[in-house]
N, C-alpha and C positions, 0 to 999 in steps of 0.2 A: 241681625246686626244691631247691638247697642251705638248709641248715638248721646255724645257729652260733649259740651261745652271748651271753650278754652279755657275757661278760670272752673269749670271742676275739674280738669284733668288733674292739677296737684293734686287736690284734695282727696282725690280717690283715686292715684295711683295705684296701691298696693289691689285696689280691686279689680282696676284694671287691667293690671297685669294675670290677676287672676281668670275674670273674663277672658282676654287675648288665650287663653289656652285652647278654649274652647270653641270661640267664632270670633270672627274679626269686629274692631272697634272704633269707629270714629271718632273723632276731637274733628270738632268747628271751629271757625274764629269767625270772629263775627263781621271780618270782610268775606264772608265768603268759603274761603280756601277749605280743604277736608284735607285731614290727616288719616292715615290708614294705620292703626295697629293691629300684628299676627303673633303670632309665634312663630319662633325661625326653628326650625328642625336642627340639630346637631350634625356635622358633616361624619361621614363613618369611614371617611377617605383621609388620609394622613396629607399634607399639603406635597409631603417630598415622595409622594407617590404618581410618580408621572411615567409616561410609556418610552418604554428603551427602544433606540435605533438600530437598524441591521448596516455592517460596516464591512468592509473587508479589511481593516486594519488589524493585525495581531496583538499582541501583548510586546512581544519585544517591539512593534512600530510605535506603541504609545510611550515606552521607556525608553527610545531612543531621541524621541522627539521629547520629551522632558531633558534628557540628559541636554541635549541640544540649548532650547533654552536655560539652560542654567549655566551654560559654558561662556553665553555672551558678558 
């Protein structure tokens, strides 16, 4: 694990970021505190991919109940 400073962290962002590819990076501040930089992996999952429910409603019970509300 590399280990930098608060005031080089601008400085050498772009290296940074390069490092982070490869192993995790710290920034210090000089109270103390530690900062962790990674690489965040790409998600391969679509956000509107979520798991379907088992229902005993039909097709005409959902088109009825639409009609419904839209009659109010």
């Amino acid at each position: 694990m590399k280990v930098f400073t608060y005031s080089e962290a601008p400085q050498h962002l772009a290296k940074l970021l390069d490092l982070a590819r490869e192993e995790e990076i710290e920034i210090r501040r000089r109270d103390g505190t530690r900062f962790s930089l990674t690489l965040k992996q790409p998600s391969t999952r679509s956000p509107f991919d979520i798991p379907g429910i088992d229902t005993a409603a039909t097709t005409q019970d959902i088109l009825d109940a639409i009609d419904a509300s839209r009659a109010r």
